[in-house]
N, C-alpha and C positions, 0 to 999 in steps of 0.2 A: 540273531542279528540285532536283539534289541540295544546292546554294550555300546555306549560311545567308540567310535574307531576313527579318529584323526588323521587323514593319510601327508596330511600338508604338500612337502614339497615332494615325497616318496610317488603322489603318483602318479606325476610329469616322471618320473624313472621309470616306471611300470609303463606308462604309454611307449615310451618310447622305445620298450624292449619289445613290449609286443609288438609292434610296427614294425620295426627291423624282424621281428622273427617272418611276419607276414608278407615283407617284403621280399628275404628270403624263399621263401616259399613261394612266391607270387610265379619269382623264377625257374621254378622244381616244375610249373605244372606247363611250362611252354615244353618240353622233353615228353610231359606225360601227363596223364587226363587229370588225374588229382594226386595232392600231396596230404601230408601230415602237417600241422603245427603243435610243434613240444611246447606248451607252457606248464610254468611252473604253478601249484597250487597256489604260489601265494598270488602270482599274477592273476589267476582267475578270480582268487579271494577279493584282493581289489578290485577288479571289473566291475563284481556283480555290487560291491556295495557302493562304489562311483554311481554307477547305472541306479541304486534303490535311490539313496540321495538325491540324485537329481530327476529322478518320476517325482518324488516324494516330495522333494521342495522346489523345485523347477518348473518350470513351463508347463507340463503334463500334471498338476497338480488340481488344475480345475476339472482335467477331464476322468480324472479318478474318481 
């Protein structure tokens, strides 16, 4: 995860799928105790480097 990786405007597209997929799901678990969320690799590939970036330069940066 050392590689520059840009996500720009890509990962407002990513938030927002995962969201819908969770909100989705949000609705699967009023039926049943719990559900599944399908995401795709790359959705989580973004996630976790949105989340490093901003521990890493964000607000959580002093407390590292």
């Amino acid at each position: 995860m050392s590689d520059a990786w840009n996500l720009g405007d890509g990962l407002e597209n990513v938030c927002r799928s995962v969201l819908r997929k969770a909100y989705y799901a949000s609705h699967q678990t009023e039926e049943k105790p719990r559900t599944i969320i399908n995401l795709d690799s790359y959705e989580i590939t973004a996630l976790i480097r949105a989340m490093n970036e901003y521990i890493h330069n964000g607000q959580f940066a002093e407390r590292i």
